[in-house]
Every structure is written in C-alpha cells, then in structure tokens.
C-alpha positions as CSV (number, residue, x, y, z in Angstrom):
1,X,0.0,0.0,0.0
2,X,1.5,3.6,-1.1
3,X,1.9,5.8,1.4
4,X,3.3,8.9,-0.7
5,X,1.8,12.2,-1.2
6,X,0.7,11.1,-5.1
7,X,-1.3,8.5,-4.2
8,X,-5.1,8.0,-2.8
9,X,-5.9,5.6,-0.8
10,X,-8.3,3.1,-0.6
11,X,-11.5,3.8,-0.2
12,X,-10.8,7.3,-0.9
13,X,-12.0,8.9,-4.0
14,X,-12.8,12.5,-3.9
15,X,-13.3,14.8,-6.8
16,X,-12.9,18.1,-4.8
17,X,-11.0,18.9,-1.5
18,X,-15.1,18.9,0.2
19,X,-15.8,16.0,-1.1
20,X,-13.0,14.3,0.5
21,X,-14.6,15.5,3.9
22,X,-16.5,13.6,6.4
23,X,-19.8,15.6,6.1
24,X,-19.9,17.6,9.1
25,X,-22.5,17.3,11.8
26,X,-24.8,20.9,12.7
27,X,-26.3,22.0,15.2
28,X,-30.5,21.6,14.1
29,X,-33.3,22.8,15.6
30,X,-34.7,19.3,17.2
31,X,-31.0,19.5,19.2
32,X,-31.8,23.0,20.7
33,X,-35.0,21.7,21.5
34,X,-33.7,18.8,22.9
35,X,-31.3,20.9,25.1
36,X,-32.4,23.5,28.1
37,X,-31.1,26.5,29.8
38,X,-26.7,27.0,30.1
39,X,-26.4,23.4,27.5
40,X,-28.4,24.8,24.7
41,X,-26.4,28.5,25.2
42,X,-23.6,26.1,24.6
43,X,-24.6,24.4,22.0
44,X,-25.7,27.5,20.3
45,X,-22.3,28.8,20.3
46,X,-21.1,26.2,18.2
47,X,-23.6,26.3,15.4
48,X,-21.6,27.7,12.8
49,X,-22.7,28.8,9.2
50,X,-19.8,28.0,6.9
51,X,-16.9,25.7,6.8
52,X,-15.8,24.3,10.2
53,X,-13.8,21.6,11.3
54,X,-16.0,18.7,13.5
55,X,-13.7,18.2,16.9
56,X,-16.8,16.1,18.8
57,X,-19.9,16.3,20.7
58,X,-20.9,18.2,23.8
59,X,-21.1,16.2,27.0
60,X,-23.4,17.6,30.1
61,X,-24.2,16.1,33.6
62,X,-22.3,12.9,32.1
63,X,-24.6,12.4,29.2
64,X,-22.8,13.3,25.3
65,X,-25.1,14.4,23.0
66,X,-24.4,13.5,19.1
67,X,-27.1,16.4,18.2
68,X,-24.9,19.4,19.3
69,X,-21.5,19.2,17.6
70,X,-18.7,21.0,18.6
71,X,-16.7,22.7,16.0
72,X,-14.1,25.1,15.0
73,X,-14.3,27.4,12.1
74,X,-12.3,27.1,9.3
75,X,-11.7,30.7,8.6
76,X,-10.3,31.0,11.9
77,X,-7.7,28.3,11.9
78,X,-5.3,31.0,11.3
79,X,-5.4,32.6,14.7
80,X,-3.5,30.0,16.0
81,X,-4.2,27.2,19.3
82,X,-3.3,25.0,22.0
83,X,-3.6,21.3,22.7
84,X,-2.6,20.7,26.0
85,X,-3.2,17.7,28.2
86,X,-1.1,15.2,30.8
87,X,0.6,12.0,29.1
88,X,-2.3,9.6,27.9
89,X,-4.8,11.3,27.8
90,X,-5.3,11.6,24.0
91,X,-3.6,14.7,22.7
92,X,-2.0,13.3,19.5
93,X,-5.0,12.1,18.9
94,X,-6.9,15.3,18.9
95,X,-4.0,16.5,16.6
96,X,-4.4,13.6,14.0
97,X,-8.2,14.2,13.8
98,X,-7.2,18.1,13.1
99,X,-5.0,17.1,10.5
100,X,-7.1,15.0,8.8
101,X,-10.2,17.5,8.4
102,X,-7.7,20.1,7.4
103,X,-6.0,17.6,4.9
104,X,-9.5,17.1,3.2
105,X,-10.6,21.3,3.2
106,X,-7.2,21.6,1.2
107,X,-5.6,22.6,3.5
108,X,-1.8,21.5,4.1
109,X,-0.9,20.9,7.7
110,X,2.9,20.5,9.2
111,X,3.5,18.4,12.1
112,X,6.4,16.8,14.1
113,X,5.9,13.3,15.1
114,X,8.7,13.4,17.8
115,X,7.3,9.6,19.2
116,X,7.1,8.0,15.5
117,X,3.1,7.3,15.8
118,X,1.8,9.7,13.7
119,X,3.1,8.4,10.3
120,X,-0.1,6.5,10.3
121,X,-1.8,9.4,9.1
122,X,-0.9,7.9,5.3
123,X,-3.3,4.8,6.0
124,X,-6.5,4.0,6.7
125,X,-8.1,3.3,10.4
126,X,-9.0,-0.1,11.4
127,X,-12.6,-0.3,12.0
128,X,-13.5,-2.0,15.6
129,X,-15.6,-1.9,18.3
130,X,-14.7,0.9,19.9
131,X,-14.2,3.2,16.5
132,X,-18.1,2.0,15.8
133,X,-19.0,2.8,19.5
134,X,-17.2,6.3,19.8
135,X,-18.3,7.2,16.6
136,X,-21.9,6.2,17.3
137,X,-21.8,8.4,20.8
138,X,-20.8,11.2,18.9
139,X,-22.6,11.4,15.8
140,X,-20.0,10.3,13.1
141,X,-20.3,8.7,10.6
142,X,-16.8,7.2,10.3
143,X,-15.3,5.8,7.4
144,X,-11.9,4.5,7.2
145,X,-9.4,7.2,5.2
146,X,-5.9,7.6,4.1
147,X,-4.6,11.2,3.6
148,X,-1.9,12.4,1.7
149,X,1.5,12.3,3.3
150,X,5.5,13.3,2.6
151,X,7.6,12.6,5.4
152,X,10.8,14.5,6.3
153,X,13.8,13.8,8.4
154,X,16.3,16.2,9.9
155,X,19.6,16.2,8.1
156,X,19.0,13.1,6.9
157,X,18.8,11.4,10.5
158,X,16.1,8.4,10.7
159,X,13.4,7.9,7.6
160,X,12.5,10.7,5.6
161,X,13.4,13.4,3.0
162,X,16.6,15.2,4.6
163,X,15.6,18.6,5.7
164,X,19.0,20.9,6.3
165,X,19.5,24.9,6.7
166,X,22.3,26.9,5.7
167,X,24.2,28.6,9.0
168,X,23.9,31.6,7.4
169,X,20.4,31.3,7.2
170,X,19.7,29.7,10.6
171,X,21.0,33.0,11.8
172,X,22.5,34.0,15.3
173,X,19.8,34.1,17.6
174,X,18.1,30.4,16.4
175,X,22.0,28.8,16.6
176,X,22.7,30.5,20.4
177,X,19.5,28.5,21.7
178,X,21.0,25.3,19.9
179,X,24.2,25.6,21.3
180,X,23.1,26.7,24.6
181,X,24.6,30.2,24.6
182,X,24.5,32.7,27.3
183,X,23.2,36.6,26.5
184,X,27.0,37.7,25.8
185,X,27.8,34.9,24.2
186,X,24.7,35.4,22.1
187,X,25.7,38.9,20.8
188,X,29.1,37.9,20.2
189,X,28.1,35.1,18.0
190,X,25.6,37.7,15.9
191,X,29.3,40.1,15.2
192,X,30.6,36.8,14.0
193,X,27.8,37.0,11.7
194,X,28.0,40.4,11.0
195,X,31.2,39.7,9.8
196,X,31.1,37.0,7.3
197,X,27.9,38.7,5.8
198,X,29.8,42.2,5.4
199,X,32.9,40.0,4.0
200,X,30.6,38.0,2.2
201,X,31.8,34.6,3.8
202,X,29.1,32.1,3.3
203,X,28.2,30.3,6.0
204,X,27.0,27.6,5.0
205,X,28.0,24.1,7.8
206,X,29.8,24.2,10.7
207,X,32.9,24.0,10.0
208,X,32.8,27.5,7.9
209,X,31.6,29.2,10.9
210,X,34.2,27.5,13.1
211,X,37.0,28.3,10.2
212,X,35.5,32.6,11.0
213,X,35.7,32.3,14.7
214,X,39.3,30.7,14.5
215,X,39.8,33.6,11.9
216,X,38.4,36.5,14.5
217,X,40.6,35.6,17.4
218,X,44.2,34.8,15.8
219,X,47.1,37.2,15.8
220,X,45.9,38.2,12.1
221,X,41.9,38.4,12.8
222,X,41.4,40.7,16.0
223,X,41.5,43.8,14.7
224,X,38.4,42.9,12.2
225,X,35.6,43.4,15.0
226,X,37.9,46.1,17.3
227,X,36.1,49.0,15.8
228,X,32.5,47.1,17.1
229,X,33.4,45.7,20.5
230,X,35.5,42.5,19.3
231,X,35.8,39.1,19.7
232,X,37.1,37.9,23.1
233,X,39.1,34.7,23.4
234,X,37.2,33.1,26.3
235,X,33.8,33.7,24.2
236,X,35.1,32.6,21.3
237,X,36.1,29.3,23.3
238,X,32.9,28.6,24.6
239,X,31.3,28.6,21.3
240,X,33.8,26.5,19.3
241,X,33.8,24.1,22.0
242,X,29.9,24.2,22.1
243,X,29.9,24.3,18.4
244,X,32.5,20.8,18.3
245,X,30.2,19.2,21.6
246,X,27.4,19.9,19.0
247,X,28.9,17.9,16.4
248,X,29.8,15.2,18.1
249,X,26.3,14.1,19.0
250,X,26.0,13.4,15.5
251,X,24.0,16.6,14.7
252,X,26.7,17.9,11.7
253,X,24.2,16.9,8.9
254,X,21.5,19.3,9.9
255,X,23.3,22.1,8.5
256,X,24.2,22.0,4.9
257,X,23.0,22.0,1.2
258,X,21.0,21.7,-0.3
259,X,19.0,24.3,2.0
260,X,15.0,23.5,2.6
261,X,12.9,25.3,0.6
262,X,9.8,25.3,3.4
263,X,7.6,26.8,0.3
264,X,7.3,22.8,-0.3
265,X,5.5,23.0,3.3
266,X,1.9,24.6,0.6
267,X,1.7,21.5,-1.3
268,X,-2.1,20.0,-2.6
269,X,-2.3,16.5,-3.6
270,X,-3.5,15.9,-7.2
271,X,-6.7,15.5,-6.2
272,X,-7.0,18.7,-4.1
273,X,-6.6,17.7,-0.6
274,X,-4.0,19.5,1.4
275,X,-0.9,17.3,2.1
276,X,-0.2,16.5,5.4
277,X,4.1,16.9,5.9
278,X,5.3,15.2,8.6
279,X,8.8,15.4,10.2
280,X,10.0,12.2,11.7
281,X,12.0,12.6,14.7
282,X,12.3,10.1,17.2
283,X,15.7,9.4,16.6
284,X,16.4,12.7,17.8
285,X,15.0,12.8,20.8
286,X,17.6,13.4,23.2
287,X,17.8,16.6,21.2
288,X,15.1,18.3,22.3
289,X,16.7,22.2,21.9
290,X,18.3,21.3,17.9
291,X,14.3,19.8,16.6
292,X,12.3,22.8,18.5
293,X,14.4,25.1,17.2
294,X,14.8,23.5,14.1
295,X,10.9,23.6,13.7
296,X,11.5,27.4,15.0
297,X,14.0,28.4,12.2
298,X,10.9,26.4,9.5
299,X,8.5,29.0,10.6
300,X,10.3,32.0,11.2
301,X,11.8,30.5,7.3
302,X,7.7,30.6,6.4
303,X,7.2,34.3,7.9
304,X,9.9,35.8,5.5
305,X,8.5,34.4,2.2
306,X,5.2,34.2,2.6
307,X,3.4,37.5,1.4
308,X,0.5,39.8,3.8
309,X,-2.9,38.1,2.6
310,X,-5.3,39.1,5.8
311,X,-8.1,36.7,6.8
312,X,-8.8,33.8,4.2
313,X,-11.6,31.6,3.9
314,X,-8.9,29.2,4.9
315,X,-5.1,29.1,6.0
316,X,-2.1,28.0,3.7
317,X,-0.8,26.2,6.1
318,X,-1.6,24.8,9.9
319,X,1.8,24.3,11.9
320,X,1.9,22.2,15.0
321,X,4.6,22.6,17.1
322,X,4.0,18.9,19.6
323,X,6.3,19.1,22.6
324,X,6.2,22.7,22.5
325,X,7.4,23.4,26.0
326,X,10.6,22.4,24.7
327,X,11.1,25.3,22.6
328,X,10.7,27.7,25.3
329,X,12.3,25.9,27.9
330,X,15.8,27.7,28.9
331,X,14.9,30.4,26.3
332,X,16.7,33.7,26.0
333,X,14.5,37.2,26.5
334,X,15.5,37.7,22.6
335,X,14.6,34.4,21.2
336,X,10.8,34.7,23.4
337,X,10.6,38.0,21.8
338,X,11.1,37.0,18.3
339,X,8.6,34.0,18.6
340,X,5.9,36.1,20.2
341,X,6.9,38.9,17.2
342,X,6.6,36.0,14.8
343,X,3.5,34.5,16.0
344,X,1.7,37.4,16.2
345,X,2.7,38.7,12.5
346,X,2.4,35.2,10.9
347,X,-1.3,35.2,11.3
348,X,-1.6,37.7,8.5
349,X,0.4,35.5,6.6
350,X,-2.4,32.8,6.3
351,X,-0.7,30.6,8.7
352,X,-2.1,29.0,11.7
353,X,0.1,27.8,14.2
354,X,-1.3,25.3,17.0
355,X,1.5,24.1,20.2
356,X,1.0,21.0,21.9
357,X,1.9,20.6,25.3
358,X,1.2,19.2,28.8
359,X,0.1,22.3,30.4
360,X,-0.4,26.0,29.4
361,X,1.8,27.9,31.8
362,X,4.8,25.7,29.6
363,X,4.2,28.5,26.8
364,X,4.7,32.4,27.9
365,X,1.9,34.8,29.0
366,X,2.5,36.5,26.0
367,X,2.4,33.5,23.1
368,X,-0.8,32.0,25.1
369,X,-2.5,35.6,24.5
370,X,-2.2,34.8,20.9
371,X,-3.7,31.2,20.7
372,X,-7.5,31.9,20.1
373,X,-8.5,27.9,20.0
374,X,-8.1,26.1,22.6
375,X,-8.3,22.1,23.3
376,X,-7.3,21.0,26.5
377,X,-7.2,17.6,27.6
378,X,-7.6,15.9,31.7
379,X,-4.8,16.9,33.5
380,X,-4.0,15.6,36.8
381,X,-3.7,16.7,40.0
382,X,-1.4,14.5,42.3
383,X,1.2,17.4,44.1
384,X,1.0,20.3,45.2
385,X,2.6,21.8,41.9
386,X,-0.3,20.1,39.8
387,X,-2.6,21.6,41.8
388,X,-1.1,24.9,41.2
389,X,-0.7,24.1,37.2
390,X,-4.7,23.3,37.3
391,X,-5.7,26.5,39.0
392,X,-3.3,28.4,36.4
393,X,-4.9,26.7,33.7
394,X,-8.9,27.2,34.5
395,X,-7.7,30.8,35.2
396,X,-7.2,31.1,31.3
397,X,-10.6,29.9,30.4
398,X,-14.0,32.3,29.6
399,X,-16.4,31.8,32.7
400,X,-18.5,28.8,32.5
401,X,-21.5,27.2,34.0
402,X,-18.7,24.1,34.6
403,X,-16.7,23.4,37.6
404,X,-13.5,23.4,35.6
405,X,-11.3,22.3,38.0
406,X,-13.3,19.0,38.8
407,X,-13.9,19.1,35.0
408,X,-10.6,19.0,33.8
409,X,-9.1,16.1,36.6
410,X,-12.5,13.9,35.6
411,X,-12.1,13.8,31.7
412,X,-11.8,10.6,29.8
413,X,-9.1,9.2,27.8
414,X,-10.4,11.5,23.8
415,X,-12.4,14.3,26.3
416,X,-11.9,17.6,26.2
417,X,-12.6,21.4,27.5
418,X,-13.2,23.4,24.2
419,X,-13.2,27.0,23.3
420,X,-12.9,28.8,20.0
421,X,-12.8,31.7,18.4
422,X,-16.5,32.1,16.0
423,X,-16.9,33.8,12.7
424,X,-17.3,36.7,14.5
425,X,-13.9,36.4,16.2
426,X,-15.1,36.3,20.0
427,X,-14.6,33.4,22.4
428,X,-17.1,30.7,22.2
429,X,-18.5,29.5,25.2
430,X,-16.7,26.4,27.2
431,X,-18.1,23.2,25.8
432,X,-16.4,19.8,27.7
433,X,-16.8,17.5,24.6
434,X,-16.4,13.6,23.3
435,X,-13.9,13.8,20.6
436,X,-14.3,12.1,17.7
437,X,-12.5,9.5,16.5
438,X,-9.4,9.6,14.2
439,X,-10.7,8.1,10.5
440,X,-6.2,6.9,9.4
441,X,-4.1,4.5,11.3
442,X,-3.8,5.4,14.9
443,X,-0.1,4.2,15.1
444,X,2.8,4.0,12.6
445,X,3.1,2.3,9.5
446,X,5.7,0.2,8.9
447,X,9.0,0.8,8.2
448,X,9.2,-0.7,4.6
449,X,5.7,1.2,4.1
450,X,7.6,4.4,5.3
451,X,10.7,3.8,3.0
452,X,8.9,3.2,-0.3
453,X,6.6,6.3,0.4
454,X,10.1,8.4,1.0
455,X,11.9,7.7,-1.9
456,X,8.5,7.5,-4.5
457,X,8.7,11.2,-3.3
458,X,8.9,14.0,-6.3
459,X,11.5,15.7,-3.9
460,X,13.7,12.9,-2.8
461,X,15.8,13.4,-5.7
462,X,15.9,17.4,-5.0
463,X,16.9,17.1,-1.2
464,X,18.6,13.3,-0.6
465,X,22.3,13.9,-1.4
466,X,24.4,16.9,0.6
467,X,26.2,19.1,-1.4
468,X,29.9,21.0,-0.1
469,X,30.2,23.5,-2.3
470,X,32.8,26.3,-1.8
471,X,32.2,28.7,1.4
472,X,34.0,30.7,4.2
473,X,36.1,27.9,5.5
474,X,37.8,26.8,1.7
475,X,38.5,30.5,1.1
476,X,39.9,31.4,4.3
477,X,41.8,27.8,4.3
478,X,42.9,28.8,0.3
479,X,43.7,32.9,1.3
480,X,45.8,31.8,4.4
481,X,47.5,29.2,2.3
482,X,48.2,31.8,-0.4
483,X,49.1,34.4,2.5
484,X,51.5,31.4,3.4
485,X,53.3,31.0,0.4
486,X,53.5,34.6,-0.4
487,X,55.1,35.1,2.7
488,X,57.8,32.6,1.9
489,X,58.2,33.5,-1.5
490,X,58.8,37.3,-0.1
491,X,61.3,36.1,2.5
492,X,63.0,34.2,-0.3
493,X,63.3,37.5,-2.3
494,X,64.5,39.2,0.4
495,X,67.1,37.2,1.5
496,X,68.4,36.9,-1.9
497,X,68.9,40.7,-2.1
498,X,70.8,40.6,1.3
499,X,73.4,38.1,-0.1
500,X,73.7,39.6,-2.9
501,X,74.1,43.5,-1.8
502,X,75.7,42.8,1.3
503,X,75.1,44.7,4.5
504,X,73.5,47.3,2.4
505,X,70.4,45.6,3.0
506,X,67.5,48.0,1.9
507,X,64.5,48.7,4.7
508,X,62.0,45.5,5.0
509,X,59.1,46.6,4.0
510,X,56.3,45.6,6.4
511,X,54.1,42.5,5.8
512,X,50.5,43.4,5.8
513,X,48.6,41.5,8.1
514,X,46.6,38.0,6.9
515,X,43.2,40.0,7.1
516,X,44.5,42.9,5.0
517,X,46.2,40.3,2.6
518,X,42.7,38.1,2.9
519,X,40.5,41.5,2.1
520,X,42.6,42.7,-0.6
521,X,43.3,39.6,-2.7
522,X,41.6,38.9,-6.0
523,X,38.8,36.2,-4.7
524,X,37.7,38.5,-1.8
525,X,37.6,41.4,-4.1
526,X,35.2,39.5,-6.8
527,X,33.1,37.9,-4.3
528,X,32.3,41.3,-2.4
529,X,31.4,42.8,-6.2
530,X,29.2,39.9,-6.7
531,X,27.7,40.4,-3.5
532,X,26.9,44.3,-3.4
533,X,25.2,43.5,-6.6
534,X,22.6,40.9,-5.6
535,X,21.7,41.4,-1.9
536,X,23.5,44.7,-0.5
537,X,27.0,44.5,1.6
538,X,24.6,42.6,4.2
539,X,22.1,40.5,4.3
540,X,19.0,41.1,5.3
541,X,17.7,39.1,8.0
542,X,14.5,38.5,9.9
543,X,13.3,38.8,13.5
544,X,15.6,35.7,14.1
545,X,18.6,36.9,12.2
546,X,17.8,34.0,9.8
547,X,18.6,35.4,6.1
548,X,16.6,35.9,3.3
549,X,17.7,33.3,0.7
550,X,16.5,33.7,-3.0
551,X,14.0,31.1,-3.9
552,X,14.7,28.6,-7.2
C-alpha cells in the first residue's frame, strides 16, 4: 500500500478537497430543542454557518449528545491554538483528527511526530468496536481514510526526505539557543555573523563558521571586530567548543546544502486535498533544543517568504509545534521576543500555528495571548505543583457554567474542555466534549511502508544527497595558504637581495597582516562585487537573524 503524497488511498476517492470531507454534523433545531437552559447556550455557540472543522460532541451532567457538535471554524484556523493535556490522555490524537479534516478542506498541515506514531496518518483506520461505539456516541459517521503524506527527516537522520539549513540562514539568535549560549555569548556570535555577511563569507555548515571564529581571534583576525566591541578569546572558546560538543552528537548533517525550501510545506495533492508533511523525529529525541528550534528556524523560514494576505476563507498552512514546552524551555529574553513577534505577524500571513503541550503555563503569557483555539485535555492533580498548574490553567478559560477544576481532573481518555474563536472572532463558550475518532491508522506504518513512500517522493531526488560546495572555510583555508606562500616566497626574495648586496640591505618593508592580505586579494575582491550586486553589503535578516535566501 503507497503511502506517498501522489497516491489515494483506498476507499478514498474524492473529486474536490469537500468532497474528501466527512460531512460535518450541525447543530438543528430538534437539538436545541432537545437541550435546556446553560447546555443549549452552549450548543448554540457552536452552530456555525460556513466551513468548520467537526472536533466532537458536547457532554453535560455525564450524558454526550451527538445532536450538538462541537466545531471550529475554518476561517479561523489561522489565529492559532493549543492542545494541551497530561501524558495519555489523547492529545496526539486530537491533533491527528485536526490534521485530517484540514488535509480534506485543502488545507496542508505540518507536524512533528517526535514519538514516530503519527506516520499512520498515510493509511486508513482499522474499524472496531470501539471506533463504531465512539463514533456512534458522537454522531459520526466514520469511514476509514488515508490522507496524503510526505515525510521528512532532519539532516538526513532516521526515515524521511533530509531537511537541512544553511548557517547563514539559521542565523545567530536560532543557533545560540541550539548551542546553549548565554546573552553575551549570544551577541558575540551575531558580530561573527555580521562579519562574514559584510565580508561576504558564506556560511554555510559548521565548520565554515568554526574556520570565522578561529579567523576572529588569531594574531591576524582581532583587529576585524575592534572597531565594534570585538571578539574575546574566552567567548570565542565557549562557542567552538559548544559548536564541536554539537557535532559530536552526531547533529553535523542538519546544516548543509542543499538548503529547505519550506515553500514545499503549501503542497495539494492531485486531487485537491492539502498534504499533510510530517517530520520524523524520534531518533532525535535526546535533542530536544536542535528539533524545537529546528521547527522554530521552519516557521520564522515561512514568515519571510510568505506574502501579507489578511483573513482567508482558509489558512495556507496549519503548523503544529508537539512538545512545545521544549522550545521555550531555557529560552533567552531575545529568542521569546522573536517567537511572540513572529507568531503574532504570521497570522496575517495565512498561517495558523497550534502548540501542543502538557500544560499551558509551559508557553509564555504572551504566546498564550495569541492562541484563540483552545483544546485542553484531563490533567492531573497529584502534588501540590499540579494543583497549582490546574488552578493556572482554569484561570485562562471564559467563565462557564462548569466546575473546571473538577472538570478537567475527571475527563476521559479522547475528552476535552473546548473553546474557540467564532466567525465573528469572539470566544465561544466552554463546551467539555467527546472527541471524535481519528478516520487513518492510529499508530505508525511500517517501516518498509515508510521507505517506499520516502523515496517515491517528487522531492527525494531534490533534497537526498548533501552538497559542499565552496564557502568561508575553503576561502579562508585557500587565502591563508596563499598568505602562506607569499610570505615565503617574499622572505625568499628578500634574503636573496641581502646576499647579494651585502650589508647594504634595503629597509624590509612591512608584511601586511593576513586580514588585509585576505580582504585585498583577487577572490575577496570578486566575491564582495558579486555580493553588493545581488543582496546589498549585508544580508537582510529576519526577527531571528535568519537570512533571506533567494527562492529557485
């Protein structure tokens, strides 16, 4: 069975992106009759006129009722969410379900599957029991469906496409929380790039930014930053020894050519539906800092490409960051800055972006304030921190007729406390709902499934094989080498003439220094021409310092 993005599966055979959609459930007037007092204000609140996404069926005083559907618009998808939850208790599922209605509205989604279960997203469910009884509680009418799939790894690490960035532009502020940096450290490391883009050294792996930061602090290099604080040895210590600790947990290969080009993130299926890309990652799970950043540097990579296009009827893309308190965890004042600038902007991009976590006091005040969907799952209540985390978390909810706290320590394994934004933007009220039930594989496929669908990709060919082309470190390795040999060749001339005039030895003319013999040689003075006329004397970079890279 195929498993690639160019495939349907089977049992699938849509004409149009709504066709491939489960028909959604509405709210009718038999279920507002059927409802009294705060239920049917509830209900209410969910009975949406246009396109919306079907998360499940309201539950009150214990009973669910498959008459009053809970839903999120589409249109709104774009103002971003949460999915929160305690371990078990059902919040990859909630984000499979999302990804599938989103898959069949056209809509392409991104998501990371950090614990290698989501890949079943490519396959149809297995009917059962308890699909038919879940599905029957909640008023779906469940069909098993295969969505459209590419899967990506990082740098080539585990299955999937190899997804790698440039140094140049993963950018300063993305690379210092990867490597762990401290504030000074941090600016330091942005001068280091503020040289090579002003010299025009590419950066392109590792070992060209290690071959500028050698450069910076020799005998030859210091005076290059002088003028604009400099470089100090200790500094630039820790971050070549950071940079080689990096490397040798096997993390080299995520920076390279050739570069991502996350435009392939917009991709439709031939036969409309959006395709779903998923990043495999569980053999990198001991990294937790390199894949949230990674999936930082693919959305702040999205922000700078993708043109202002206000609200749409529905989003370009939906992002889902899983794990999310990763990201922030041990974050710098700069890098929470930039990802609250870039959330907030993205929106008018036409991208949604959703986090799932555990609880919501992992993401800042200020990112939560953005996230106008909400989905959270049971969460428990066992110390006297979870008891703290639970009062935090009903805190953030609208006021509701429900007890939230007993509420949210009594859901079910695929229960949830809802709240959305409407079509009219404003909160919806608090709805505890019975999820619906997943219509692909809940688990992975397997791993010769996986394979084929990765290399039948269009863009395994594109993105498979690293390039090393020519960048910083082979020209400053070939212009000290040169330096090198002109220097002895000089000597050589100049002890010629002292044999051969005898003590009348004429005044040694001084040696310019390796930077001034780097700056002024032939290959630094062609690549600088070539560089003031494409992008400027500097390139331009985003709220991340990531660099604006010219599309193919």
């Amino acid at each position: 069975m195929s498993v690639s993005e160019q495939s349907e599966q089977p049992g699938d055979t849509p004409a149009t992106p709504a066709a491939a959609a489960t028909p959604p459930a509405r709210a009718t007037p038999s279920a507002a009759a059927a409802l009294t007092g705060p239920a049917a204000e509830i209900a209410a609140g969910y009975a949406f006129e246009g396109a919306a996404l079907d998360l499940g069926a309201l539950l009150w005083d214990g009973v669910c009722h498959p008459d009053a559907p809970i839903r999120v618009p589409l249109p709104v998808l774009n103002r971003h969410g949460l999915v929160a939850g305690a371990t078990g208790t059902g919040k990859t599922k909630t984000l499979q379900l999302i990804a599938e209605q989103l898959s069949a509205q056209g809509v392409p989604v991104f998501l990371a599957d950090i614990k290698g279960d989501v890949s079943g997203i490519s396959t149809p469910g297995e009917d059962g029991e308890r699909v038919r009884e879940r599905a029957a509680q909640v008023g779906q009418s469940w069909a098993a469906k295969g969505f459209p799939c590419a899967f990506y790894g990082l740098g080539g690490t585990g299955p999937g496409i190899p997804v790698r960035a440039t140094v140049t532009s993963f950018g300063p502020v993305l690379l210092s929380k990867v490597l762990q940096l401290n504030q000074t450290q941090e600016q330091s490391l942005g001068l280091i790039f503020h040289y090579a883009d002003a010299k025009g050294l590419e950066l392109v792996d590792l070992k060209d930014l290690r071959a500028v930061v050698a450069f910076l602090v020799s005998d030859t290099g210091k005076a290059e930053l002088k003028g604009i604080g400099g470089l100090s040895t200790a500094t630039a210590g820790v971050i070549l020894r950071a940079l080689t600790a990096f490397e040798q947990q096997g993390t080299g290969g995520f920076f390279g050519e050739p570069e991502f080009d996350t435009a392939e993130l917009l991709r439709t299926a031939e036969d409309g539906r959006g395709i779903v890309s998923v990043l495999e990652l569980p053999s990198v799970q001991d990294k937790p800092q390199l894949f949230s950043t990674f999936l930082m540097w693919m959305l702040a990579d999205l922000f700078h490409d993708l043109p202002e296009v206000g609200d749409l009827e529905k989003p370009k893309l939906v992002f889902f960051f899983d794990e999310a308190h990763l990201l922030f965890s041990g974050a710098s004042k700069a890098f929470l800055e930039s990802i609250t600038q870039t959330v907030r902007l993205i929106r008018s991009k036409g991208v949604g972006v959703f986090f799932v976590t555990q609880t919501p006091k992992d993401v800042p005040s200020d990112v939560l304030a953005q996230l106008g969907n909400r989905v959270q799952h049971a969460l428990r209540a066992f110390t006297p921190d979870d008891e703290k985390a639970l009062r935090a978390t009903v805190r953030t909810f609208p006021k509701s007729p429900y007890d939230l706290e007993e509420v949210l320590t009594g859901l079910g394994t695929g229960e949830a406390v809802v709240t959305v934004l409407s079509e009219r933007g404003a909160p919806t009220p608090v709805a505890v709902t019975r999820l619906r039930a997943p219509e692909s594989l809940m688990g992975p496929v397997g791993a010769a499934a996986l394979d084929a669908a990765v290399q039948g990709s269009p863009l395994y060919g594109r993105y498979a094989e690293a390039v090393d082309r020519e960048s910083a470190y082979e020209r400053l390795t070939a212009e000290q080498r040169a330096a090198e040999a002109a220097a002895l060749e000089a000597a050589a001339r100049e002890a010629g003439k002292a044999a051969g005039e005898g003590a009348r030895a004429p005044r040694k003319k001084e040696e310019p220094s390796l930077a001034e013999q780097v700056v002024g040689s032939g290959i630094f003075t062609s690549l600088a021409r070539s560089i003031g006329t494409q992008v400027g004397r500097e390139i331009s970079r985003s709220v991340f310092g990531t660099a604006r890279r010219r599309r193919r």
